[in-house]
N, CA, C and O atoms as a GROMACS GRO file, in nm:
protein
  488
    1UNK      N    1  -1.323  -1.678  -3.834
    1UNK     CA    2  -1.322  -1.664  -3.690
    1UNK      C    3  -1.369  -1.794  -3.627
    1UNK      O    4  -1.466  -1.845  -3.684
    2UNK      N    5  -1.321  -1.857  -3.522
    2UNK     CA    6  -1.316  -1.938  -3.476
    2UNK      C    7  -1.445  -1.931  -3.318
    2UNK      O    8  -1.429  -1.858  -3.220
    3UNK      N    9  -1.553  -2.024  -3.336
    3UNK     CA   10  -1.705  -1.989  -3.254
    3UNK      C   11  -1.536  -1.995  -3.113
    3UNK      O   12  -1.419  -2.032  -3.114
    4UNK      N   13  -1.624  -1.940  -3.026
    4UNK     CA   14  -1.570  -1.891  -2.888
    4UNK      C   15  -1.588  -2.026  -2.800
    4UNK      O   16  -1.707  -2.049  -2.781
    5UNK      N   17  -1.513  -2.107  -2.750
    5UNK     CA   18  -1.553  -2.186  -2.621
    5UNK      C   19  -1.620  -2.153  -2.540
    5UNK      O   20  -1.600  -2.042  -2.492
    6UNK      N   21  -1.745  -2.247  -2.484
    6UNK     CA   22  -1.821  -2.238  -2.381
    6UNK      C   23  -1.804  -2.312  -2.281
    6UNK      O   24  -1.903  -2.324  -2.208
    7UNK      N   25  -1.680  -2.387  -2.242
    7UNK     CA   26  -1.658  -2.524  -2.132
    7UNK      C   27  -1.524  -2.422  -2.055
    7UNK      O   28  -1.429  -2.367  -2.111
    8UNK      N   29  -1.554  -2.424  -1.938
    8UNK     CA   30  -1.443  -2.394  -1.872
    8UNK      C   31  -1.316  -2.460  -1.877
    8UNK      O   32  -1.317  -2.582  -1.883
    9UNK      N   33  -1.203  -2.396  -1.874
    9UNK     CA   34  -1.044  -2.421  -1.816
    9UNK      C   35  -0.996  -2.470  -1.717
    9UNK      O   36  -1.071  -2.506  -1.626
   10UNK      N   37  -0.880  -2.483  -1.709
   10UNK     CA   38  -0.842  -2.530  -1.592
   10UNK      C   39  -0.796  -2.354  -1.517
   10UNK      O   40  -0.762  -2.367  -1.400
   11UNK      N   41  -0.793  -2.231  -1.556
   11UNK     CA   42  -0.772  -2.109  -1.517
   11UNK      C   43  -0.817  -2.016  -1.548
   11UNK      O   44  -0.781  -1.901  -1.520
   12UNK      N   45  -0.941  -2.064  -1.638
   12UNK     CA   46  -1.069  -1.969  -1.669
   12UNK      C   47  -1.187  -2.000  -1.688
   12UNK      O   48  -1.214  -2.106  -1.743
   13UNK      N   49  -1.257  -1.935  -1.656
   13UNK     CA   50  -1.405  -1.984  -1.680
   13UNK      C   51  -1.457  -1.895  -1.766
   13UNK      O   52  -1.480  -1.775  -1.749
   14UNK      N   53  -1.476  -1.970  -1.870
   14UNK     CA   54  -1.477  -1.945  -2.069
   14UNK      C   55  -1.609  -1.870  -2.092
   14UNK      O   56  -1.628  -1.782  -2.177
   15UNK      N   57  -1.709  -1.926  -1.989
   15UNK     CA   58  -1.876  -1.883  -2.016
   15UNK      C   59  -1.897  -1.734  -1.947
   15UNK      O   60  -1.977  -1.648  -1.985
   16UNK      N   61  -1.782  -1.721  -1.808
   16UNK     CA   62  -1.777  -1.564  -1.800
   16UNK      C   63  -1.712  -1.486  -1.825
   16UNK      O   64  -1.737  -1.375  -1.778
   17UNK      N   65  -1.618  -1.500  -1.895
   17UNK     CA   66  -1.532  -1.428  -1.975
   17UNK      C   67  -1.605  -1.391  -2.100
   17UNK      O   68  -1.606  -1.273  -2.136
   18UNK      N   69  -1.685  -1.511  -2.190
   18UNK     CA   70  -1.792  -1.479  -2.287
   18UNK      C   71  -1.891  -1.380  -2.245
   18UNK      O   72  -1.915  -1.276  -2.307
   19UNK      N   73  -1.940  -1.411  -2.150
   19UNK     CA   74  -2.052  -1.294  -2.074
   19UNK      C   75  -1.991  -1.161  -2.108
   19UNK      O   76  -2.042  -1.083  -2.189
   20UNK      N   77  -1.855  -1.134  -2.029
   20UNK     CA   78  -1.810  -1.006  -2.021
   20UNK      C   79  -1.805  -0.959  -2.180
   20UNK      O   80  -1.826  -0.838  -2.186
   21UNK      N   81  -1.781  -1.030  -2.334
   21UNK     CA   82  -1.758  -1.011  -2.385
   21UNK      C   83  -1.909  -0.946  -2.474
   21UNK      O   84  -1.919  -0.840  -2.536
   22UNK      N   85  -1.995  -1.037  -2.457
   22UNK     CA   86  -2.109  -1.002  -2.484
   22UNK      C   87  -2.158  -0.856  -2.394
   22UNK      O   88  -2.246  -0.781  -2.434
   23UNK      N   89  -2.087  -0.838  -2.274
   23UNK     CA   90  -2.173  -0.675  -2.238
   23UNK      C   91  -2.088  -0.572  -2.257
   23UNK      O   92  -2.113  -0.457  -2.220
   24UNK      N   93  -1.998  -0.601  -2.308
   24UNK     CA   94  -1.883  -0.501  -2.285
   24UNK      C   95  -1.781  -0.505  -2.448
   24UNK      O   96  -1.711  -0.406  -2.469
   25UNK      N   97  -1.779  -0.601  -2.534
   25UNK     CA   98  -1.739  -0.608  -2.621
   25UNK      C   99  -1.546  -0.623  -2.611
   25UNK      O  100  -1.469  -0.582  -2.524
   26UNK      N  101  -1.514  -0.712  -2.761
   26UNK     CA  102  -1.381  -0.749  -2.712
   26UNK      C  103  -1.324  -0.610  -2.635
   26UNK      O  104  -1.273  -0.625  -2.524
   27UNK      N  105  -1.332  -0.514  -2.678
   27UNK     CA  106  -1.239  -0.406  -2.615
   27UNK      C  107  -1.256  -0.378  -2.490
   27UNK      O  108  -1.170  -0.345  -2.408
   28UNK      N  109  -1.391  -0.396  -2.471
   28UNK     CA  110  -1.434  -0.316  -2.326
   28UNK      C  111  -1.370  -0.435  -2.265
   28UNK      O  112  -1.299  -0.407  -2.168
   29UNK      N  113  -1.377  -0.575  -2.299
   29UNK     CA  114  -1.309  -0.698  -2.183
   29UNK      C  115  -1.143  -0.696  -2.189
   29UNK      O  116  -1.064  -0.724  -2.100
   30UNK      N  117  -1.122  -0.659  -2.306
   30UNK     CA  118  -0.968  -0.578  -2.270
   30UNK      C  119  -0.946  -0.480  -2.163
   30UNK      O  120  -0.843  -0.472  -2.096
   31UNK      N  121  -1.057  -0.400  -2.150
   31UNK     CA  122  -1.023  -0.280  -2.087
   31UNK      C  123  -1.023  -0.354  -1.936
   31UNK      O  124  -0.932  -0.332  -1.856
   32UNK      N  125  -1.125  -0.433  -1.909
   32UNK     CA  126  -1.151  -0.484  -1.784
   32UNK      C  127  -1.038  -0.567  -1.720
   32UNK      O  128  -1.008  -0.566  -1.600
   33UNK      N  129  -0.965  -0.655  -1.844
   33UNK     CA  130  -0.842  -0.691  -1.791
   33UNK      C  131  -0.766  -0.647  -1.745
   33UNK      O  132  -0.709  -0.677  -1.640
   34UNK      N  133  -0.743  -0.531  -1.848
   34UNK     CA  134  -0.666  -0.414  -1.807
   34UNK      C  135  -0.593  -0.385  -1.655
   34UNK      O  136  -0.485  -0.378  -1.596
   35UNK      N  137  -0.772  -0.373  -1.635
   35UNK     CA  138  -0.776  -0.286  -1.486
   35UNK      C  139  -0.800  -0.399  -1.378
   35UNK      O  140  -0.803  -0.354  -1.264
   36UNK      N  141  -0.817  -0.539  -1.390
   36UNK     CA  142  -0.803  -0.650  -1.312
   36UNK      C  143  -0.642  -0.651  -1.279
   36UNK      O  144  -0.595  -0.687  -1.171
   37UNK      N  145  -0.582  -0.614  -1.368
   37UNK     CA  146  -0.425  -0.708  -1.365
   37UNK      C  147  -0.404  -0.565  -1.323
   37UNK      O  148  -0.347  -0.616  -1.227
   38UNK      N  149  -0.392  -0.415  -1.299
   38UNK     CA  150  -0.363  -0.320  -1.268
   38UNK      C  151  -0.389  -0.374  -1.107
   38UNK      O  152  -0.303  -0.416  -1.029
   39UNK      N  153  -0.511  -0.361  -1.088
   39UNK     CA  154  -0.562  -0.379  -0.921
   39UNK      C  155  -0.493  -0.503  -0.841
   39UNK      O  156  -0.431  -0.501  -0.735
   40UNK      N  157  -0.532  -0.633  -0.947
   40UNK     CA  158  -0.463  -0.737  -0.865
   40UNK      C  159  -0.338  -0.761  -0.848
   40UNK      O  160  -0.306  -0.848  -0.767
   41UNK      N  161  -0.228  -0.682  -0.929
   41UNK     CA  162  -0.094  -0.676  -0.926
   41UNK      C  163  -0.089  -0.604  -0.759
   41UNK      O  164  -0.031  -0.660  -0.666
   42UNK      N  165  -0.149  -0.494  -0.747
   42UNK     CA  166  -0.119  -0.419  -0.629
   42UNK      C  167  -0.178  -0.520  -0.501
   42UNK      O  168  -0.116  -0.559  -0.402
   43UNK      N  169  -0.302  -0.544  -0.538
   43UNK     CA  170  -0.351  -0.623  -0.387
   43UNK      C  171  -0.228  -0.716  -0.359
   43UNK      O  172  -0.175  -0.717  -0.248
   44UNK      N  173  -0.177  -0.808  -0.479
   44UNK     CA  174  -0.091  -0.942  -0.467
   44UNK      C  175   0.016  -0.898  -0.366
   44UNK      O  176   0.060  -0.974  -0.280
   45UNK      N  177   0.072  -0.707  -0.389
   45UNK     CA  178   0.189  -0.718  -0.376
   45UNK      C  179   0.161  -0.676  -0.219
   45UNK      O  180   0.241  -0.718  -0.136
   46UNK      N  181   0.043  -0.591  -0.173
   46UNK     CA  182  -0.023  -0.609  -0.049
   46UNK      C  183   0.000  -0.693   0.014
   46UNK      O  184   0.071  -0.686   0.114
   47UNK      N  185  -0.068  -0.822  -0.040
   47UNK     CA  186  -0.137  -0.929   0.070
   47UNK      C  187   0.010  -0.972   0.075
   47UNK      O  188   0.041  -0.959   0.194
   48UNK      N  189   0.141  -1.025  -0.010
   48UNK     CA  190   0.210  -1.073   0.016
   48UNK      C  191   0.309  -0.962   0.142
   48UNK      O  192   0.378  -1.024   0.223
   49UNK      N  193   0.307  -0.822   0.148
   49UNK     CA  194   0.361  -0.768   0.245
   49UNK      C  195   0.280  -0.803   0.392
   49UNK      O  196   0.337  -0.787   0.500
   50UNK      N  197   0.135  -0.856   0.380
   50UNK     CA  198   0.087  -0.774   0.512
   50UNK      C  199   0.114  -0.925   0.559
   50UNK      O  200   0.147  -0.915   0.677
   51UNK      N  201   0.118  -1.079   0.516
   51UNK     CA  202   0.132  -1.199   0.522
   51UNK      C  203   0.318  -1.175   0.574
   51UNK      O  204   0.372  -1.216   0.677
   52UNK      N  205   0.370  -1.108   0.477
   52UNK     CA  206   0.514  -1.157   0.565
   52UNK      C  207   0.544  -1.090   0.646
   52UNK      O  208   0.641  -1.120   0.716
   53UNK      N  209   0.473  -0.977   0.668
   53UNK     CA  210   0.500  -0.895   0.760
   53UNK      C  211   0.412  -0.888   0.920
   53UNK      O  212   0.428  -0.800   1.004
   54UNK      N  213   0.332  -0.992   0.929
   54UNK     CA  214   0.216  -1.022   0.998
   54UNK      C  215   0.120  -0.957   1.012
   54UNK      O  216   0.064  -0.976   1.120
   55UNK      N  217   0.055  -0.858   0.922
   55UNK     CA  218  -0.022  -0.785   0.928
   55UNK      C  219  -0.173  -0.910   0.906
   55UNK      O  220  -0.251  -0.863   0.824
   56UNK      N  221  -0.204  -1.001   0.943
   56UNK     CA  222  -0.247  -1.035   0.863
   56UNK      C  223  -0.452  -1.010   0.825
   56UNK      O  224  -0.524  -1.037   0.729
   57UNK      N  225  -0.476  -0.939   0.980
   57UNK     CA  226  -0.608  -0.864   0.899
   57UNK      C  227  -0.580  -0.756   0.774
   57UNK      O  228  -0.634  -0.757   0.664
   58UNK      N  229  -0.528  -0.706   0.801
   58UNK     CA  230  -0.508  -0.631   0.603
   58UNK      C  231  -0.446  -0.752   0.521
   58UNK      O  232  -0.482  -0.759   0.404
   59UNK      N  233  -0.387  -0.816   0.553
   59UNK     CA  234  -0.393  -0.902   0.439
   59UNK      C  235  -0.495  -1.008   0.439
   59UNK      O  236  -0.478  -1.071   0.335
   60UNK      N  237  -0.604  -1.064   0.514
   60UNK     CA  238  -0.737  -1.108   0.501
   60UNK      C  239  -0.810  -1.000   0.407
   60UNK      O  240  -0.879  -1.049   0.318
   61UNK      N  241  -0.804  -0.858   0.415
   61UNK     CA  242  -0.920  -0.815   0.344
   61UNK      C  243  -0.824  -0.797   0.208
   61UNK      O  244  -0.870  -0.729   0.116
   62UNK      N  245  -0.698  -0.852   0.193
   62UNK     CA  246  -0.676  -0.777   0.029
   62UNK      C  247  -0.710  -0.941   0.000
   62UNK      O  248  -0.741  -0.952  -0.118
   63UNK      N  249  -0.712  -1.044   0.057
   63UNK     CA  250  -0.717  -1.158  -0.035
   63UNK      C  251  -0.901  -1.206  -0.029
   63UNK      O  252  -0.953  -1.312  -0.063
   64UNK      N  253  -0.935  -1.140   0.001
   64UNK     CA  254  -1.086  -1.134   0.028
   64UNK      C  255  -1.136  -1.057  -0.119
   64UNK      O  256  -1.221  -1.102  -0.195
   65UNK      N  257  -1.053  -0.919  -0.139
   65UNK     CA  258  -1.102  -0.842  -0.212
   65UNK      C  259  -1.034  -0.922  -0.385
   65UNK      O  260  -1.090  -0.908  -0.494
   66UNK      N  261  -0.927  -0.988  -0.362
   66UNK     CA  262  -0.843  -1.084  -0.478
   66UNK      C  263  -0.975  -1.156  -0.479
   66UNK      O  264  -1.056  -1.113  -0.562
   67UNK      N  265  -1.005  -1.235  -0.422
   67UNK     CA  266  -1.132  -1.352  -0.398
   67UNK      C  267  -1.246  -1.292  -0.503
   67UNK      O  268  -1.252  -1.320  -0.623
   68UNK      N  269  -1.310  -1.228  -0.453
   68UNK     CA  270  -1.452  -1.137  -0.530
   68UNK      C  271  -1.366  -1.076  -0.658
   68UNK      O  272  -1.388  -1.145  -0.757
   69UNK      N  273  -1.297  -0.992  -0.678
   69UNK     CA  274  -1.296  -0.962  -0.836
   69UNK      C  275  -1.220  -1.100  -0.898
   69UNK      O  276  -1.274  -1.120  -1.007
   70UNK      N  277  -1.146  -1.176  -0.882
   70UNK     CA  278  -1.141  -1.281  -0.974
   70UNK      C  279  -1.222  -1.390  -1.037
   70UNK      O  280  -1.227  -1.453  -1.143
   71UNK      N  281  -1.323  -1.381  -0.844
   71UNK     CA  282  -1.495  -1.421  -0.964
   71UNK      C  283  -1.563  -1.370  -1.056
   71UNK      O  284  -1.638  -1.425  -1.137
   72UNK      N  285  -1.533  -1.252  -1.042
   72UNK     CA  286  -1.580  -1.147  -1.094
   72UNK      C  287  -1.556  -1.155  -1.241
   72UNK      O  288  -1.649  -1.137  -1.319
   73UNK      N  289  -1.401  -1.188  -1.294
   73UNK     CA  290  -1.345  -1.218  -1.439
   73UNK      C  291  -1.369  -1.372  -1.460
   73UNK      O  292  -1.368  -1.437  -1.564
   74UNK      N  293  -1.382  -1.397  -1.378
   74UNK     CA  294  -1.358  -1.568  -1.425
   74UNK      C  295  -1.245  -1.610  -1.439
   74UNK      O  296  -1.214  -1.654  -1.550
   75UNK      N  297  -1.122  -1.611  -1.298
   75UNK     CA  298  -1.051  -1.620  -1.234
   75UNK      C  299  -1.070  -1.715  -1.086
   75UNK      O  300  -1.020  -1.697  -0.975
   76UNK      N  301  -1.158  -1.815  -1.132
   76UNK     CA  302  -1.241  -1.913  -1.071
   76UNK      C  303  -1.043  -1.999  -0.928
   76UNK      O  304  -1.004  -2.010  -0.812
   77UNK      N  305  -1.010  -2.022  -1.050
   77UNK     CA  306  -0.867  -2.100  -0.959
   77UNK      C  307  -0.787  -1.970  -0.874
   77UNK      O  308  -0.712  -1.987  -0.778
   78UNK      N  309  -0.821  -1.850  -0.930
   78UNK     CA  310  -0.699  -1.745  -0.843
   78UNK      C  311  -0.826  -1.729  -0.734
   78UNK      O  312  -0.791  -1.721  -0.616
   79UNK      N  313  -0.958  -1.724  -0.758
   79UNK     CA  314  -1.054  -1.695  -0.637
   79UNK      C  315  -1.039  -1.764  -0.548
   79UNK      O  316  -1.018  -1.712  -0.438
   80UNK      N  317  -1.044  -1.916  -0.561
   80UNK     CA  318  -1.038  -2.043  -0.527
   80UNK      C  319  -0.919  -2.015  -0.395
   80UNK      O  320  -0.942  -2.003  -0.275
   81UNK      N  321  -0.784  -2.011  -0.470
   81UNK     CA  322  -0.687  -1.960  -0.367
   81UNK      C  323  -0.679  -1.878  -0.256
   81UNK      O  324  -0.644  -1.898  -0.140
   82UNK      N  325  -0.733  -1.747  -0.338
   82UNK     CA  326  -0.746  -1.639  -0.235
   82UNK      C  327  -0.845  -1.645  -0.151
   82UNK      O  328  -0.834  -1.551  -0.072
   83UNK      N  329  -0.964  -1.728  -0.122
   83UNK     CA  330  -1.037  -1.745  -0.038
   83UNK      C  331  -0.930  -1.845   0.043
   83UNK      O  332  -0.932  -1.794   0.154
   84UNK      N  333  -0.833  -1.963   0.053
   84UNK     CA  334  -0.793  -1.991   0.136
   84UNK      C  335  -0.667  -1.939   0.191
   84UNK      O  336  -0.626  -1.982   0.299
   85UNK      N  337  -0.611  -1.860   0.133
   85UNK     CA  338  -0.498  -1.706   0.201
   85UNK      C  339  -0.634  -1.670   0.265
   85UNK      O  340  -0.658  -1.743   0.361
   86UNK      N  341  -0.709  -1.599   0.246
   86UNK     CA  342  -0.794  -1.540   0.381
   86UNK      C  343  -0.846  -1.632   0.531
   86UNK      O  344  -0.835  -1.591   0.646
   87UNK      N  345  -0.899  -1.759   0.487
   87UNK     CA  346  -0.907  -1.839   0.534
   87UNK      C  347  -0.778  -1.850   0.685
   87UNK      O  348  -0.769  -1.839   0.807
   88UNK      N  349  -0.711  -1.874   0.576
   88UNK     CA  350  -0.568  -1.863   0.710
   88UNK      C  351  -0.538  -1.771   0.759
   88UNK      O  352  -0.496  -1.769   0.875
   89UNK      N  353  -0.550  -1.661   0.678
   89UNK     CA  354  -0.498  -1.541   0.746
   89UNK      C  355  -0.632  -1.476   0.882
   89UNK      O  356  -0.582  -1.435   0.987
   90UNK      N  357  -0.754  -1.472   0.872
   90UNK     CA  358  -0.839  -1.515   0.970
   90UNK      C  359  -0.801  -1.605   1.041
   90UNK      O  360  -0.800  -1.550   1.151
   91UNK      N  361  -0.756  -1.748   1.063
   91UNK     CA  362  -0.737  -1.798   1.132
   91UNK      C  363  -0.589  -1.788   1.245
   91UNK      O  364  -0.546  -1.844   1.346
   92UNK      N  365  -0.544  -1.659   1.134
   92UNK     CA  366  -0.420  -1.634   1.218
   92UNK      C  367  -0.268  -1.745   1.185
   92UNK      O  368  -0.168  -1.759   1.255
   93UNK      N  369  -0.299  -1.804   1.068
   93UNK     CA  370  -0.173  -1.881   1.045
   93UNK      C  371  -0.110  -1.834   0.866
   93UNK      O  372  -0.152  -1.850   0.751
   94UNK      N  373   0.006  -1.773   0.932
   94UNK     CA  374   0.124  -1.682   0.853
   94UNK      C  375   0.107  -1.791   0.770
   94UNK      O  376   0.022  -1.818   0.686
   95UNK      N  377   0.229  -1.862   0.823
   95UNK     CA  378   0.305  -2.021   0.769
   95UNK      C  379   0.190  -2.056   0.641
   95UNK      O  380   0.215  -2.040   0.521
   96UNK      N  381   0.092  -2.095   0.685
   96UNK     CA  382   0.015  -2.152   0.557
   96UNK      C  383  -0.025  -2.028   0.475
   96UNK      O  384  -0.033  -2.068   0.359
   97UNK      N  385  -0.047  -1.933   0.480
   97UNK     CA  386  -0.158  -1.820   0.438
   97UNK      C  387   0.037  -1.789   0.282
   97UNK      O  388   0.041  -1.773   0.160
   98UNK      N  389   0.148  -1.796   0.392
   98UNK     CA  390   0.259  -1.739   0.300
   98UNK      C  391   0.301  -1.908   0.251
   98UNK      O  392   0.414  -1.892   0.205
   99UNK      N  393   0.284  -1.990   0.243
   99UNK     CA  394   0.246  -2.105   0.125
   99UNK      C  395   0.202  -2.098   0.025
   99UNK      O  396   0.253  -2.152  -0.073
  100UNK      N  397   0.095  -2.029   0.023
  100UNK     CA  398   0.029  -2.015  -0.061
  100UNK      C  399   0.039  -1.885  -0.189
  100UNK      O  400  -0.019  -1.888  -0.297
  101UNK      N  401   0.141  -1.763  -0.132
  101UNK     CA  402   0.112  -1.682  -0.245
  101UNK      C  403   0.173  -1.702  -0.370
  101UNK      O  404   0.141  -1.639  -0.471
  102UNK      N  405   0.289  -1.818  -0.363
  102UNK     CA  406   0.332  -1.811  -0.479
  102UNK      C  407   0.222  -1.874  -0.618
  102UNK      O  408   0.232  -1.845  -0.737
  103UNK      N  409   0.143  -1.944  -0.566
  103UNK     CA  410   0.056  -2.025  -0.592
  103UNK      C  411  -0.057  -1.908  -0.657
  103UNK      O  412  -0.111  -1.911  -0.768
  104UNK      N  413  -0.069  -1.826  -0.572
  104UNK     CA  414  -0.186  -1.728  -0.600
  104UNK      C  415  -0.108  -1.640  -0.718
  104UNK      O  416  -0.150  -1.698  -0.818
  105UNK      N  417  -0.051  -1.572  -0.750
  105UNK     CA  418   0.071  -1.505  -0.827
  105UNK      C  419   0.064  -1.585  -0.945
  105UNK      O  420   0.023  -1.523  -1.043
  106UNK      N  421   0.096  -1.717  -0.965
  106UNK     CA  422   0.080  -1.830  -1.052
  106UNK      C  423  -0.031  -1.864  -1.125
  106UNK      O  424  -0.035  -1.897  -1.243
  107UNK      N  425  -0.134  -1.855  -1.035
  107UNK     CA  426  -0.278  -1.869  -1.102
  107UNK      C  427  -0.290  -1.728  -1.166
  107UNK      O  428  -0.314  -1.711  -1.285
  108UNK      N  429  -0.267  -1.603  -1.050
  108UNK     CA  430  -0.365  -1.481  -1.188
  108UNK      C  431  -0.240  -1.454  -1.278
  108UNK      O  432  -0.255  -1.361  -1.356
  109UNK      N  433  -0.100  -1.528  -1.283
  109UNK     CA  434  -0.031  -1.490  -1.412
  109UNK      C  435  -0.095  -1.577  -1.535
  109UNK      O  436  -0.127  -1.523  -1.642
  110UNK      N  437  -0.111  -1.722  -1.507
  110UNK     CA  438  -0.184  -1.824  -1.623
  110UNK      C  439  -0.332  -1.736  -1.634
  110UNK      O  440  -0.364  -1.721  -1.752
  111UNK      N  441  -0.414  -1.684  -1.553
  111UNK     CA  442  -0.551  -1.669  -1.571
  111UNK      C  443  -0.504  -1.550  -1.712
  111UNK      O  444  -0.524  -1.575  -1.830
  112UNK      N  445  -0.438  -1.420  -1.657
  112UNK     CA  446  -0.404  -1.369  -1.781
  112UNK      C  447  -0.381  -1.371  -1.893
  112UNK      O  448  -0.443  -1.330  -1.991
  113UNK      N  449  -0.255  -1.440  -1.879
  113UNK     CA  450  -0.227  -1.542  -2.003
  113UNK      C  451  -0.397  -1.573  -2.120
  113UNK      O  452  -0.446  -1.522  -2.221
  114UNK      N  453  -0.435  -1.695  -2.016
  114UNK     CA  454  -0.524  -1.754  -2.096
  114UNK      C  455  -0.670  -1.666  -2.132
  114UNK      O  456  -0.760  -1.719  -2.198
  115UNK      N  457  -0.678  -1.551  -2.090
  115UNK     CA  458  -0.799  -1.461  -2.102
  115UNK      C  459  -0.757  -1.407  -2.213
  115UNK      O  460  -0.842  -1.376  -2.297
  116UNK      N  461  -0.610  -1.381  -2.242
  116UNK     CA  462  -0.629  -1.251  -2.353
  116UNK      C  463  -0.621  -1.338  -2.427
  116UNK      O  464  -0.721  -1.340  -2.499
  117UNK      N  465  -0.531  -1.440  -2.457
  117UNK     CA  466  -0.575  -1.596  -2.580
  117UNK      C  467  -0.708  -1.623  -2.622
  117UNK      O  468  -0.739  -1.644  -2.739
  118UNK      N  469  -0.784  -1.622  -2.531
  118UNK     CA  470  -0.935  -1.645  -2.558
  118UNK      C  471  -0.996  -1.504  -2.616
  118UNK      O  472  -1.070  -1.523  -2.712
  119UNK      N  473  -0.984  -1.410  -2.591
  119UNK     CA  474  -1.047  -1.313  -2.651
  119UNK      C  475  -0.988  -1.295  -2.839
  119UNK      O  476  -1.047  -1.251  -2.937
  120UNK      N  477  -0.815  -1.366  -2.816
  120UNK     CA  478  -0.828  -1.373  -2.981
  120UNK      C  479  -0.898  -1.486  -3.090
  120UNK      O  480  -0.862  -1.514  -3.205
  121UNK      N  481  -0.976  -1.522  -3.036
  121UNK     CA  482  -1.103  -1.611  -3.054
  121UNK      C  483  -1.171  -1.522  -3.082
  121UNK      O  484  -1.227  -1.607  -3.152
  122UNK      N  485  -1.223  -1.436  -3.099
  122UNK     CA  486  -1.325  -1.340  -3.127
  122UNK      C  487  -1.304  -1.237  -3.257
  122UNK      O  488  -1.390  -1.153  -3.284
   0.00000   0.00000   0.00000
C-alpha cells in the first residue's frame, strides 16, 4: 500500500480528504462522496436553472450551499468557484454568474475523479 499524500492538488485538498478518511474510514469517505456528488449534481443542476432563468437569489443560496459542502470534502477549487457564482449572483449579474458554471461542473467533475483515485491509495 502506497503511504497516502499529504500536499494538496490542484482539485483536492489531500489533508481533508485524509481527515475524512481517518473519521469515517475508506468506506464511510466513499459513502460521503457518494452523497456529495448525489447533492451537488442536484444543486449544479439548480443553480444552473435559477442563473439562466434569472432566478438569481435561489441560485445565490444553491451556490452558497455548493460553496460550504465542497469545503467541506476538500473541493477547495469547486468552493473557490461557487463562492464567485454567488458573488455575482448577489450582485445581480446573470452574464458573469452563467460564465462561470461550466467551470463549476468542471471542477466538481475533476474533484471526483481525483477523490476516488486517492482513496485507492489506501
Amino acid at each position: 500500500m502506497t503511504e497516502p499524500q499529504t500536499v494538496e492538488s490542484g482539485h483536492l485538498q489531500v489533508d481533508q480528504v485524509n481527515s475524512l478518511v481517518s473519521a469515517a474510514g475508506v468506506d464511510g469517505a466513499r459513502a460521503i462522496l457518494d452523497a456529495f456528488q448525489r447533492s451537488t449534481n442536484d444543486l449544479l443542476a439548480s443553480l444552473t436553472e435559477g442563473v439562466r432563468g434569472g432566478a438569481l437569489d435561489d441560485a445565490s443560496r444553491d451556490a452558497h450551499a455548493v460553496k460550504g459542502s465542497a469545503a467541506n470534502v476538500g473541493a477547495q477549487t469547486l468552493s473557490e468557484t461557487a463562492a464567485l457564482i454567488e458573488k455575482a449572483c448577489k450582485a445581480g449579474d446573470a452574464a458573469a454568474a452563467a460564465g462561470m458554471l461550466a467551470e463549476a461542473q468542471s471542477m466538481f467533475d475533476l474533484f471526483c475523479v481525483h477523490f476516488e483515485a486517492h482513496l485507492e491509495q489506501f
